[in-house]
C-alpha positions as CSV (number, residue, x, y, z in Angstrom):
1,X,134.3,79.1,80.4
2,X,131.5,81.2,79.7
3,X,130.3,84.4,81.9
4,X,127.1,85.7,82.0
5,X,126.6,89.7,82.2
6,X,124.6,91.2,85.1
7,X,121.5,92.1,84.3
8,X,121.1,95.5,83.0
9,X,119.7,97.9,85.7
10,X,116.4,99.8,84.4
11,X,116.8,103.3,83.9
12,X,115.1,105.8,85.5
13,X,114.2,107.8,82.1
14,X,113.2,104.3,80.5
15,X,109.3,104.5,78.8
16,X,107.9,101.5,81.3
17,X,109.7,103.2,84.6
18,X,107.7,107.0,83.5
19,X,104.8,105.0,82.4
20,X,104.4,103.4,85.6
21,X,105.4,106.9,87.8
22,X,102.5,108.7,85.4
23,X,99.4,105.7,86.6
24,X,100.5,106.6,90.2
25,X,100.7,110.0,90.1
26,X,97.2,109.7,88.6
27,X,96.2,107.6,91.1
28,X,97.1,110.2,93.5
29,X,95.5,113.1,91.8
30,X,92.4,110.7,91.6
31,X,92.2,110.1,95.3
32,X,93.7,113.9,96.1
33,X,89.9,115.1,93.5
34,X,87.8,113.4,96.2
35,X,89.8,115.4,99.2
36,X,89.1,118.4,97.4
37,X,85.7,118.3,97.1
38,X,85.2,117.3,100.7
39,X,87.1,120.3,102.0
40,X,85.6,122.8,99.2
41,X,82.3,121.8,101.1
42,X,83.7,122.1,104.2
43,X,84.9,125.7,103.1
44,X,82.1,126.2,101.8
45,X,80.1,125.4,105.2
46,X,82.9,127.7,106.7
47,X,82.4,130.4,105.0
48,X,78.6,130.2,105.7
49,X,79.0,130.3,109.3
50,X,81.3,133.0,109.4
51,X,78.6,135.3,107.4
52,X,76.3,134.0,109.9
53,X,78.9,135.4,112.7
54,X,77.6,138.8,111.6
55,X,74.3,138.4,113.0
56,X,75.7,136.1,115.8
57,X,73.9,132.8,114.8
58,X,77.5,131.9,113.2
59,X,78.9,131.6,116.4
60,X,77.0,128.4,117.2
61,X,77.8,127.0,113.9
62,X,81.4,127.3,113.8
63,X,82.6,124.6,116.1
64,X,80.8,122.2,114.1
65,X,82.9,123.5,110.5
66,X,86.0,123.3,112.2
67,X,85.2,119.6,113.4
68,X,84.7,119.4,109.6
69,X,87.8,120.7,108.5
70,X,89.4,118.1,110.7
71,X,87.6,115.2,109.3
72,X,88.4,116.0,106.1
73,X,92.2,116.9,107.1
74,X,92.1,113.5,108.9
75,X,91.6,111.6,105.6
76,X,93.7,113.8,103.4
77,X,96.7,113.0,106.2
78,X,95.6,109.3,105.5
79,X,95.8,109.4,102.0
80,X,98.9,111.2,101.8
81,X,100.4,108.3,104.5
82,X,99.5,105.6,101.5
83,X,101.6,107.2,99.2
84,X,104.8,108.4,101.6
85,X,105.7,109.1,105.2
86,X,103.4,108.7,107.8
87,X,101.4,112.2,108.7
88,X,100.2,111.7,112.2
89,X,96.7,112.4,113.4
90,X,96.3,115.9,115.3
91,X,94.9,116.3,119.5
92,X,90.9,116.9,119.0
93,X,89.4,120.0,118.3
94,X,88.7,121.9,121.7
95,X,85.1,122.3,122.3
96,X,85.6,125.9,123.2
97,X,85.7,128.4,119.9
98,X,88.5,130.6,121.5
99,X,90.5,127.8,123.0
100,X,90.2,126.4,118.7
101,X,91.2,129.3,116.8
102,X,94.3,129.8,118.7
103,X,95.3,126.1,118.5
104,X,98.4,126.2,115.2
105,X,96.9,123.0,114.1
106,X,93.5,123.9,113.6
107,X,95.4,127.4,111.8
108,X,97.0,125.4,109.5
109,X,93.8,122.8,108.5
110,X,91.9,126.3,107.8
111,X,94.9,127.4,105.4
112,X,95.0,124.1,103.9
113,X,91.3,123.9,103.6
114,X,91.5,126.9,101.2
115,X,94.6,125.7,99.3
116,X,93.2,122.3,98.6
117,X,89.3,123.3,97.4
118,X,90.8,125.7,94.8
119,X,94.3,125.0,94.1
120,X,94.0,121.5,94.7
121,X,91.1,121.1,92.5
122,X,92.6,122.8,90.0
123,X,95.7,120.4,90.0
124,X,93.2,117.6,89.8
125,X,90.7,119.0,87.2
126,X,93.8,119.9,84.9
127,X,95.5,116.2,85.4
128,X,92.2,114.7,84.6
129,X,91.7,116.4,81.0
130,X,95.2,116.2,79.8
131,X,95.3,112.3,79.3
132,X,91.8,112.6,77.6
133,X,92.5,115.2,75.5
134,X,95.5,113.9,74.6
135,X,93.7,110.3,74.0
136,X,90.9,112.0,71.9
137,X,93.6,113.4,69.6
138,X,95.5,110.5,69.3
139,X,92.2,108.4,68.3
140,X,91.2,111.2,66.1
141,X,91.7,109.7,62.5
142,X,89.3,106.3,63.5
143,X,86.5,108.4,64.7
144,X,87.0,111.3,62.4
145,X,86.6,108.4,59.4
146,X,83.2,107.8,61.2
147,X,81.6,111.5,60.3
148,X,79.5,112.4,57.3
149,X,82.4,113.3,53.7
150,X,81.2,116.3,53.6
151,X,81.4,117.7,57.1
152,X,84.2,119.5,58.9
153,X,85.2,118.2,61.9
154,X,86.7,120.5,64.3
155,X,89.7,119.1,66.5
156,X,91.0,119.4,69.9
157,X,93.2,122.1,68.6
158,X,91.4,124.9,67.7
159,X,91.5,124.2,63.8
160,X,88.8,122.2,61.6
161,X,90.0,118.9,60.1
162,X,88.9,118.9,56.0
163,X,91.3,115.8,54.8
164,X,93.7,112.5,55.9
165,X,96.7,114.5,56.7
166,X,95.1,117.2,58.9
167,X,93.7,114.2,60.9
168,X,97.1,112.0,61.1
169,X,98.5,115.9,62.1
170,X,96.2,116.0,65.0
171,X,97.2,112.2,65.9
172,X,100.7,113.2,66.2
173,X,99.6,116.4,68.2
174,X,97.7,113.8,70.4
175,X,100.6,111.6,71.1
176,X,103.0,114.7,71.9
177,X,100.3,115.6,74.5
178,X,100.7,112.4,75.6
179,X,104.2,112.4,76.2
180,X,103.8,115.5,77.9
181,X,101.3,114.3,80.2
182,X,103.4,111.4,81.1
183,X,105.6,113.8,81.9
184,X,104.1,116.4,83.9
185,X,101.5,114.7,85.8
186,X,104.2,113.2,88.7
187,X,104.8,116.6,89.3
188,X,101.2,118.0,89.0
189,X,100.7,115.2,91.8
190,X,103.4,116.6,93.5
191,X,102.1,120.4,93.5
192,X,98.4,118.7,95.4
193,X,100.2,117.1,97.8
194,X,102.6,119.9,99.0
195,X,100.4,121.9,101.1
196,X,99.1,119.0,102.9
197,X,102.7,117.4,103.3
198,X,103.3,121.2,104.6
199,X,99.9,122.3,106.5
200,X,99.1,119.4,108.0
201,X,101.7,117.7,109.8
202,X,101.8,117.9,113.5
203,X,103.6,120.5,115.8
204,X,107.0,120.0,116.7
205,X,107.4,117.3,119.7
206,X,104.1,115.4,119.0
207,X,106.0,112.5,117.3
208,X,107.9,112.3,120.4
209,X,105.1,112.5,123.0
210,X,102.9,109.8,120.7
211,X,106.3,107.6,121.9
212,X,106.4,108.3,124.7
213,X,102.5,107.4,125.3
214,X,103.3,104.3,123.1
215,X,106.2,103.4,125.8
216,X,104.6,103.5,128.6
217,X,101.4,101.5,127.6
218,X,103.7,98.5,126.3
219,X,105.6,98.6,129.6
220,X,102.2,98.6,131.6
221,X,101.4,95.9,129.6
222,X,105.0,94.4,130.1
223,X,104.1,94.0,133.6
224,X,100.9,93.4,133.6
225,X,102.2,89.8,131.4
226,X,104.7,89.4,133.8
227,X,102.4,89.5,136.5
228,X,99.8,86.7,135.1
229,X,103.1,84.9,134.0
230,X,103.6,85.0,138.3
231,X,100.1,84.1,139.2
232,X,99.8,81.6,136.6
233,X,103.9,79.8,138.0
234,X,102.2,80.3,141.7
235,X,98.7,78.7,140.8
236,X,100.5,75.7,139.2
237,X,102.6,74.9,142.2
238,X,100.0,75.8,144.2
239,X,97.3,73.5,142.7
240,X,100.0,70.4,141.8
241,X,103.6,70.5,143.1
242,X,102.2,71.6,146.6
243,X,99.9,69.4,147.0
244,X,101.7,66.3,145.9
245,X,104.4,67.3,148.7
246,X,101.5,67.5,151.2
247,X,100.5,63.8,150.3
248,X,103.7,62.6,150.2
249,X,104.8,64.3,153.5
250,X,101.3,62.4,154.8
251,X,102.4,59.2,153.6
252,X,105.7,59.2,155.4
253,X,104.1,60.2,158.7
254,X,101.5,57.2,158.4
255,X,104.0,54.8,156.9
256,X,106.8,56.1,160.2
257,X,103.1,55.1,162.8
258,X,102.8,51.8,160.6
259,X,106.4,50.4,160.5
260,X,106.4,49.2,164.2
261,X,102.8,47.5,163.8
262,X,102.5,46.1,160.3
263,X,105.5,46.5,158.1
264,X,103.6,45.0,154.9
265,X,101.3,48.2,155.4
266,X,104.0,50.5,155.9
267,X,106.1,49.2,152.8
268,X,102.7,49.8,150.6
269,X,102.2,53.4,152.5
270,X,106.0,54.1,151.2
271,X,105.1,52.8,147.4
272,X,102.2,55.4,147.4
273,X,104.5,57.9,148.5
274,X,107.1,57.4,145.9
275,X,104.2,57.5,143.1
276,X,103.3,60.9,144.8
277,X,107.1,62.0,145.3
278,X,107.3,61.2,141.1
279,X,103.9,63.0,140.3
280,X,105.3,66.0,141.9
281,X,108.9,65.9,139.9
282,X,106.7,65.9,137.0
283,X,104.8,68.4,137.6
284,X,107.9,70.5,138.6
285,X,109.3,69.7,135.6
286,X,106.1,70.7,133.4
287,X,106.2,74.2,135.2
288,X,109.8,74.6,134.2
289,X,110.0,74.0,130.9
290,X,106.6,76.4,131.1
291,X,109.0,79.6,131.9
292,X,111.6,78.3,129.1
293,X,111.2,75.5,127.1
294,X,114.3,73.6,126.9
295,X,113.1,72.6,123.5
296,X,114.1,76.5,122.4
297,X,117.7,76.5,123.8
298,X,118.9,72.8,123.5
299,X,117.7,72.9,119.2
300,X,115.6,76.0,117.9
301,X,111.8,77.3,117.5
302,X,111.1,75.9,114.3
303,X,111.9,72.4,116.1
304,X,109.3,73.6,119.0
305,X,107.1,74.5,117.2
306,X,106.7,71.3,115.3
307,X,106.7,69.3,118.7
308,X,104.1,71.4,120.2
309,X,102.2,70.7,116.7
310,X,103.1,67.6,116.9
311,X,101.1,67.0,120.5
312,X,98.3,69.4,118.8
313,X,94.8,67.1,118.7
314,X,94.1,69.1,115.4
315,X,96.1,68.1,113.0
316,X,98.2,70.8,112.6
317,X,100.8,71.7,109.5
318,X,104.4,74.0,110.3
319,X,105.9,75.4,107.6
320,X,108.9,77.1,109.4
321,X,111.6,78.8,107.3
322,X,114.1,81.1,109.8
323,X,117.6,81.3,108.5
324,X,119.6,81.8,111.7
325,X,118.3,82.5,115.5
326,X,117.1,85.2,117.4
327,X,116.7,86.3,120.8
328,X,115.5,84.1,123.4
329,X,113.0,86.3,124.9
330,X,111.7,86.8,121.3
331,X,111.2,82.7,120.6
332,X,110.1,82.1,123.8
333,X,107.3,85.3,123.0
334,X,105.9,83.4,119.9
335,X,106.5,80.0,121.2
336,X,103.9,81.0,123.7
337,X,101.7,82.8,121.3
338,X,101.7,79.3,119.3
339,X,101.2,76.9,122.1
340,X,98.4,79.5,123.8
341,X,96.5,79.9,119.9
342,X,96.7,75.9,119.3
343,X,94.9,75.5,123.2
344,X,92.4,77.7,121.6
345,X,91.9,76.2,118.5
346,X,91.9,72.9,119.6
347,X,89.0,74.0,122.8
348,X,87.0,76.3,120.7
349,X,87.7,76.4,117.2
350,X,86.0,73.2,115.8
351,X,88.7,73.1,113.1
352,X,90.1,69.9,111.5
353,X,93.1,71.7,109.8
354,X,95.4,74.3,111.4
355,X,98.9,75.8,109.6
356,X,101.8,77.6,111.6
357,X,103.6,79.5,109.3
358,X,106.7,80.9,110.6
359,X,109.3,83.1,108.7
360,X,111.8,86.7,109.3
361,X,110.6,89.4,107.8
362,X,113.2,92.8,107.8
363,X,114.6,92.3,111.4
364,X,111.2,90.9,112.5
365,X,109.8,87.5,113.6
366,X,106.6,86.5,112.2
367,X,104.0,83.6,112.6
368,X,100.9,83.6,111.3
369,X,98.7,80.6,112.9
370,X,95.4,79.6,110.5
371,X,92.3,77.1,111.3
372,X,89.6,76.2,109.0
373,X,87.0,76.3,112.5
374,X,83.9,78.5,112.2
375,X,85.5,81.6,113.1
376,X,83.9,84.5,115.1
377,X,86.9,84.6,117.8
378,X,86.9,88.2,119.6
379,X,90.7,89.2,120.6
380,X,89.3,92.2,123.1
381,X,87.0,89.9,124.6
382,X,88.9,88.6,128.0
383,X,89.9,85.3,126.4
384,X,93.4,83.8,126.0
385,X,93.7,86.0,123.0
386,X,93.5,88.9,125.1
387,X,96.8,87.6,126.8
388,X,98.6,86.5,123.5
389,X,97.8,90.6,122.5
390,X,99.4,91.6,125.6
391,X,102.8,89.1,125.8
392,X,102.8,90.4,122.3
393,X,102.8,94.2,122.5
394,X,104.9,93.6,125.8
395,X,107.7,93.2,123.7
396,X,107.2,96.0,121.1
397,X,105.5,93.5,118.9
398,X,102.0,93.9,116.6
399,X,99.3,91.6,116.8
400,X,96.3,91.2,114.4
401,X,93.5,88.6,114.5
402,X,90.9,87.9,111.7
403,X,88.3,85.3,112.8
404,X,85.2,86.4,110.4
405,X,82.0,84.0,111.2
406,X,82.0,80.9,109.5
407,X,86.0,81.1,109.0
408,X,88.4,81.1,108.6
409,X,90.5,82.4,111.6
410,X,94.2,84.1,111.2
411,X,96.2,85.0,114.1
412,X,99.2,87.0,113.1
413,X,101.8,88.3,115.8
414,X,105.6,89.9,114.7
415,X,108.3,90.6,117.2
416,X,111.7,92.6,116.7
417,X,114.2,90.5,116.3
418,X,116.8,92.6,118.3
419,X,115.0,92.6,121.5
């Protein structure tokens, strides 16, 4: 019996795993370069109002260069949320100069405004030439073979190259730089981003308050779903159930005034009735399974979604792969978002394909619904989409639509799984 031997875990000093750690470090430094310049204008600007503060012109200028300074913060604090934790955004400048100036945040963006158009630079511009130096070097011997016998050509190194082994000496010098690079530019990348992973993060508590803001929207919109949930349950019985009753309550009264004059008429009255007595039931029925499908406790959600696909007039595809169950509020969530976006795309859409595509993704629910229609569906624009966003969020979920014109449209909803 033979064993096979685990596969060897990569090293963390290996060539490919520092190769790869160097592109994104100068990746960073690349996008940090662009940062730099915009707030060494913006220090620049700065700087130019304050002179102008001395004849009191400045003074007028100021809140504008510290509206700057926060645009330019703002996309350093997105850049460095791409490449690590998430920096939130800061409260808006105060219109008044006083009321600014003594704000800690707008401090801080001033300090780091200064850091990052010199220091920052400097990290960058240094990055940037030692991987071309260290390539020119390395390529030295091909394009020193290029140049005229008899001249001297002077090197990267501070030392004129007169033969083959003085320019195979300054390959080898070229590669070293290399490794060296590889080496130091994770931590040049490091050195940029420290005084915006230091300057620019918000005061203490305003993690906490964004929450708390967060909260209380999804439970406004918590009951504002549970609200048209009620209206719609009241307009259903209202419109059907109650109104069947009413006919068949009707019925009875004129088949009761019948039965002692024409019996024949009263036995027909009674069959109408029944029809209106089993109309009702079904409507009943339909409004049930409306508030909980019994579809979703009796089997599971892949199985109801299929069945509302199933009833779907475009034909519609599910490709459902959940390994074990979840909460029922959190089924019966996307079981309406799928039965809600299929009544769109089968009113408005003008598709002839649609996909469901259902799966768990780290203790979330996911369903992305597709159609091939001719797009240009608006989720803020009142429509049922505007509900599926809200049921959504309700329940601490995201929701994103893309429905370019001419198509095609993706609606994509996720749900915690532990709620």
């Amino acid at each position: 019996m033979s064993t096979q031997a685990p596969p060897r875990a990569t090293r963390p000093w290996s060539p490919a795993v520092r190769g790869r750690a160097a592109l994104d470090a100068l990746d960073h430094i690349v996008g940090g370069l662009g940062t730099a310049v915009l707030a060494a204008i913006a220090l620049l600007w700065l700087l130019f109002a304050g002179v102008l503060c001395l004849v009191g012109v400045g003074l007028f200028l100021l809140p504008s260069a510290l509206r700057l300074v926060r645009m330019v913060a703002d996309r350093e604090r997105a850049r460095l949320s791409r490449w690590g934790p998430e920096i939130l955004g800061a409260e808006p400048v105060p219109a008044q100069l006083g009321d600014a100036l003594r704000q800690p945040t707008v401090l801080r963006e001033l300090g780091w405004t200064g850091w990052h158009a010199t220091l920052g630079m400097l990290f960058s511009l240094v990055a940037l030439t030692l991987p071309i130096d260290g390539l020119h070097d390395l390529l030295f011997p091909v394009w020193w073979k290029l140049a005229p016998p008899s001249a001297d050509v002077p090197s990267q190194n501070y030392f004129t190259v007169h033969d083959w082994p003085g320019a195979f000496l300054v390959c080898l010098i070229g590669f070293a730089a290399l490794v060296i690079t590889v080496l130091v530019l994770p931590v040049i990348a490091w050195a940029q981003a420290w005084s915006g992973r230091r300057l620019l993060v918000p005061d203490d508590g305003t993690d906490l308050a964004l929450r708390v803001a967060e909260l209380k929207a999804t439970r406004a919109a918590a009951l504002d779903a549970h609200a048209a949930e009620l209206r719609r349950i009241e307009r259903s019985l209202h419109d059907g159930t109650q109104n069947r009753l009413v006919a068949v309550t009707v019925l009875i009264g004129a088949a009761n005034r019948a039965l002692a004059r024409d019996p024949n008429d009263a036995r027909e009255i009674l069959d109408r009735a029944q029809d209106a007595a089993e109309q009702a039931l079904a409507e009943l029925r339909g409004v049930v399974r409306s508030i909980l499908p019994p579809v979703l406790t009796a089997r599971s959600l892949p199985d109801a979604l299929t069945g509302l696909a199933a009833d779907c007039v475009v034909p519609c595809e599910v490709d459902a792969e959940v390994p074990d169950r979840c909460a029922a509020s959190v089924e019966a969530t996307l079981y309406f978002v799928v039965a809600e976006a299929l009544t769109n795309i089968a009113r408005h859409s003008g598709a002839g394909h649609a996909t469901v595509r259902l799966r768990r993704r780290d203790e979330r629910l996911c369903v992305d619904i597709t159609d091939d229609g001719h797009g240009g569906a608006d989720g803020h624009g009142g429509s049922g989409l505007t509900g599926i966003r809200r049921r959504v969020e309700a329940h601490d979920g995201t929701f994103a639509l893309s429905s370019p014109v001419g198509g095609p449209t993706v609606l994509t909803a996720s749900v915690p799984c532990g709620l």
